[in-house]
N, C-alpha and C positions, 0 to 999 in steps of 0.2 A: 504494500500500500504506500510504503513513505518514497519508496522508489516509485512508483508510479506517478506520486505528487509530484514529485522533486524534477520527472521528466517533462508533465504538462506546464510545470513553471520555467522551464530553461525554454520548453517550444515558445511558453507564451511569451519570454523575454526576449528571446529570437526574433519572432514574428512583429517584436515593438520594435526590435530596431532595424529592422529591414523596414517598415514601415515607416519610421522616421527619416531613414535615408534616403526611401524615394519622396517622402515629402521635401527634401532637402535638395533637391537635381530643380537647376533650370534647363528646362527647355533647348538654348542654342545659346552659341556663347554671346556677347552683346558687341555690336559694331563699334570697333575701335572709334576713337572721338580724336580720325588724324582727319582732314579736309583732301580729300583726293579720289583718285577711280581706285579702285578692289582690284587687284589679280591673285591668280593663281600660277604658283611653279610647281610644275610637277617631280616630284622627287622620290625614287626608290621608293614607288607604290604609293607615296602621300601628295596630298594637295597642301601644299604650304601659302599661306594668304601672304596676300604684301598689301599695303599701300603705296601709291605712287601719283607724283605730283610734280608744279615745276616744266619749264622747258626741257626740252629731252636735249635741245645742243647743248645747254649749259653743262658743265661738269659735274658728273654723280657722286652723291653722297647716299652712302648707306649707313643704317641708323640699326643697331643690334641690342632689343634690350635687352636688360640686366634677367637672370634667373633666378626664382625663388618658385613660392608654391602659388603665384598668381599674377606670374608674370606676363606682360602680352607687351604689342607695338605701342600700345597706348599712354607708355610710360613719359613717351616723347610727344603727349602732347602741346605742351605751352610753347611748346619751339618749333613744332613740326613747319607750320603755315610758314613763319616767318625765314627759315632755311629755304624755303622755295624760291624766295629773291633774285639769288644768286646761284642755284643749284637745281638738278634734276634729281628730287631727293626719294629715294627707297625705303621705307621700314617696313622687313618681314614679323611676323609671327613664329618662330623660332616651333618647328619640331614638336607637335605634345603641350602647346600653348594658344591662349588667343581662339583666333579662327582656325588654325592650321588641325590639318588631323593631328588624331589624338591616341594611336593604336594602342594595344599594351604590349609593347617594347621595353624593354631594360635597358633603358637611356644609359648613355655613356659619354663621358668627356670625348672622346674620338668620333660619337658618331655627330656630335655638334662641331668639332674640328671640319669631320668631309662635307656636312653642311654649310658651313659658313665659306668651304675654299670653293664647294661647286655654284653655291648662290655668289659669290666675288665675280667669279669665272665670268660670267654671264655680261658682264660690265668692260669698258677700257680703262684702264688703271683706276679706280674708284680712289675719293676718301672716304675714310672709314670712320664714324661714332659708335661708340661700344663702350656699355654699360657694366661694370661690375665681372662676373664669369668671362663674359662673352668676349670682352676685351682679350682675354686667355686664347679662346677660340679664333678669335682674329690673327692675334699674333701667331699662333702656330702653324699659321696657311699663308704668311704676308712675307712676299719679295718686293724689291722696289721696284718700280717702274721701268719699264726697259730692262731690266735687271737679266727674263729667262723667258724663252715662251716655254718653257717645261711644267706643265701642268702640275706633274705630280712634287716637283720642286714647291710649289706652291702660286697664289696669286701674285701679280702685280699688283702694286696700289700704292696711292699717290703722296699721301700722309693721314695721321693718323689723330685722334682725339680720345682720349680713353679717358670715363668719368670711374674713380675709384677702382682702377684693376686689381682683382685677382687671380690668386689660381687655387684659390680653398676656400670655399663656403660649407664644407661640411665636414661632418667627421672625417679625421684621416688617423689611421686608415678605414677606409668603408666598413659598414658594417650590414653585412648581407642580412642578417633576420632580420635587420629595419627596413628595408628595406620590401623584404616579401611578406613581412604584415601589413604595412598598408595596401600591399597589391593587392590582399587578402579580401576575398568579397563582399563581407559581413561586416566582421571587424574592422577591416584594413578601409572599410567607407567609410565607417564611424569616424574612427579615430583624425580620417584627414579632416572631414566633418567639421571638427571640432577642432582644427591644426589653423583651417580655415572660415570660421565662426565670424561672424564681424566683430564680435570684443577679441579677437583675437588677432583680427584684422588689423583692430585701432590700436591698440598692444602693441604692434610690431611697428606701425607708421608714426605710431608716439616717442618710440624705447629708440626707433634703431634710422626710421627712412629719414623721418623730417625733425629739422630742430624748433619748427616751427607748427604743431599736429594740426592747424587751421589751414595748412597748404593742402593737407589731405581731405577733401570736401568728404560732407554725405554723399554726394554724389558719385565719387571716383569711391569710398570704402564700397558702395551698391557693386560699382560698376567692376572692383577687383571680387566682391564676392560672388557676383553671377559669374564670372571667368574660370572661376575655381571649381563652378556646382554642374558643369557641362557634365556627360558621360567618357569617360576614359581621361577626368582632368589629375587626378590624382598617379598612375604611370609614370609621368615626368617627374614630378613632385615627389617621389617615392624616392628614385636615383637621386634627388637634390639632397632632400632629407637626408640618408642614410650618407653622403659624400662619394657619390658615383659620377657625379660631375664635376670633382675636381681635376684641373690641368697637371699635368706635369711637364708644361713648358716654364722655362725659366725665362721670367720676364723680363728679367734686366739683360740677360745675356743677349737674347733675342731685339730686344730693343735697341740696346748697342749696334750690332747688326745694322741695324735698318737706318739707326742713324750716321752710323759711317759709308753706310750705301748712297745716303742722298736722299731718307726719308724722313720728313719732320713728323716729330712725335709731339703732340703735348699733354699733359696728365691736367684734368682737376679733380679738384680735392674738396671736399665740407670738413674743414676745421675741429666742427665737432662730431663728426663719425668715430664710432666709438668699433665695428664690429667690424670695420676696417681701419684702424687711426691712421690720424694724419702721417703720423713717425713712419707707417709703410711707405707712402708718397713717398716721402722726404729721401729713405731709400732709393727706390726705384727710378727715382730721377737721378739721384747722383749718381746709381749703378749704371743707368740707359741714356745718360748727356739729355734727358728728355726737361721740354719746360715742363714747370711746375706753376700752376693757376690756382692758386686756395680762396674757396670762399669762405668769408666771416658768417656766423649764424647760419652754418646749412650741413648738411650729413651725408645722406648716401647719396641723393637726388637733388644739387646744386640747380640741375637745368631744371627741376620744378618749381623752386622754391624761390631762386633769382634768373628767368630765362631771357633776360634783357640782358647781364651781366654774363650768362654762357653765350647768349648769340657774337655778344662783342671779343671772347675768348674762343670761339671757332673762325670768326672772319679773319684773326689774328695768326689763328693757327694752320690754316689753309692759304693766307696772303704768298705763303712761297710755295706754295704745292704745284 
């Protein structure tokens, strides 16, 4: 008998939280908020979204944001419009993010590497904006211009902008059963569920994005929580979580490189990023001859927070590209 209770009580607690979870899925993921026409690229069976804007003669810039467990294109919106000026500007949707399909793959730093070097590919010597990880993924696919047409050597491209690069956002080293419990269908929904909650939302955009938690409107916490509640959002987020999307390019070295190639690099910074500090910056520039751009009052997301102050630190930093 107590065995029999004990089982219709774990189906019934089963059955609340599968029920929970599908109360918890929206629908489709929600239209980035960049001003441009929608593409698709097709890649190794997936529909990766972009948007795209801008004169197409003007010189391209491509815009790669940062990853975490809600990440999409839409991180670049207070600057997107404005980068149109002067550029033919690109921001995809990254693999398992955004609009782009969302398989369940075991996302890996290299397969965002052949991502980022087959979407470059597509371009003539691009500049490149790249957020946080991604900047990682750049660099390990980035030649200078003219430099090779050898594909597998990596991209050409023209200079660089990288806002708070690294090459570790997560555990290292990896930690595989965090990784295949959130994959986990029951469980592994809940938990990201609740990884991605809007108090947990606002938690992470208070503690760690912005020094400023009013740059993160109700409206953008909605717009990252619907991103995160699609079907198959949690797979990417899994491999982030657990640190399967950590690089193992070395950024300074690789940067070096490219600045003794004849490619200008400039880093910025928020001052008060605490989950990246500044003291990394301050590094990585003096390792990579790269300038260093710090803003006062701002954290992981400078271009959200001051993007009149980033537009003026990209024009700067593409003036010799």
């Amino acid at each position: 008998m107590k065995l029999r209770t004990l089982a219709s009580a774990a189906a019934v607690g089963a059955g609340a939280v599968v029920g929970l979870n599908g109360r918890l899925r929206a629908d489709e993921p929600p239209e980035p908020p960049l001003p441009g026409d929608r593409e698709t690229f097709r890649w190794r069976g997936m529909d990766v979204a972009y948007t795209e804007a801008g004169d197409p003669d003007d010189p391209t810039l491509v815009l790669f944001h940062g990853v975490n467990a809600a990440g999409s294109a839409g991180e670049w919106r207070e600057v997107f419009g404005d980068l149109t000026a002067d550029h033919h500007v690109v921001a995809p949707d990254l693999p398992g993010y955004g609009r782009s399909d969302r398989p369940a793959l075991r996302y890996s730093a290299a397969l965002y590497e052949d991502f980022v070097r087959d979407f470059l590919a597509r371009y003539d010597a691009p500049r490149v904006v790249a957020s946080s990880l991604s900047a990682a993924y750049v660099v390990a696919g980035a030649t200078p211009a003219g430099g090779t047409d050898d594909a597998a050597a990596g991209v050409p491209v023209s200079g660089l902008l990288l806002v708070c690069p690294t090459t570790t956002a997560g555990p290292s080293p990896p930690k595989p059963w965090l990784r295949e419990l959130i994959r986990s269908p029951v469980a592994g929904e809940a938990l990201f569920n609740l990884i991605t909650s809007k108090p947990a939302i606002r938690y992470f955009n208070a503690d760690h994005a912005y020094a400023d938690p009013a740059n993160a409107t109700a409206e953008w916490t909605d717009f990252e929580w619907r991103t995160s509640h699609v079907p198959g959002a949690r797979y990417a987020a899994a491999s982030f979580v657990s640190g399967y999307l950590n690089s193992e390019v070395d950024l300074g070295a690789e940067l070096a490189e490219l600045a003794a190639a004849g490619v200008p690099t400039t880093i910025v910074w928020g001052r008060e990023a605490d989950v990246s500090p500044l003291s990394d910056g301050r590094d990585l520039a003096e390792d990579s001859d790269a300038r260093l751009v710090v803003f006062d009052r701002a954290k992981l997301l400078p271009h959200v927070e001051f993007p009149n102050q980033f537009l003026d630190a990209a024009r700067e930093a593409f003036a010799e590209a």
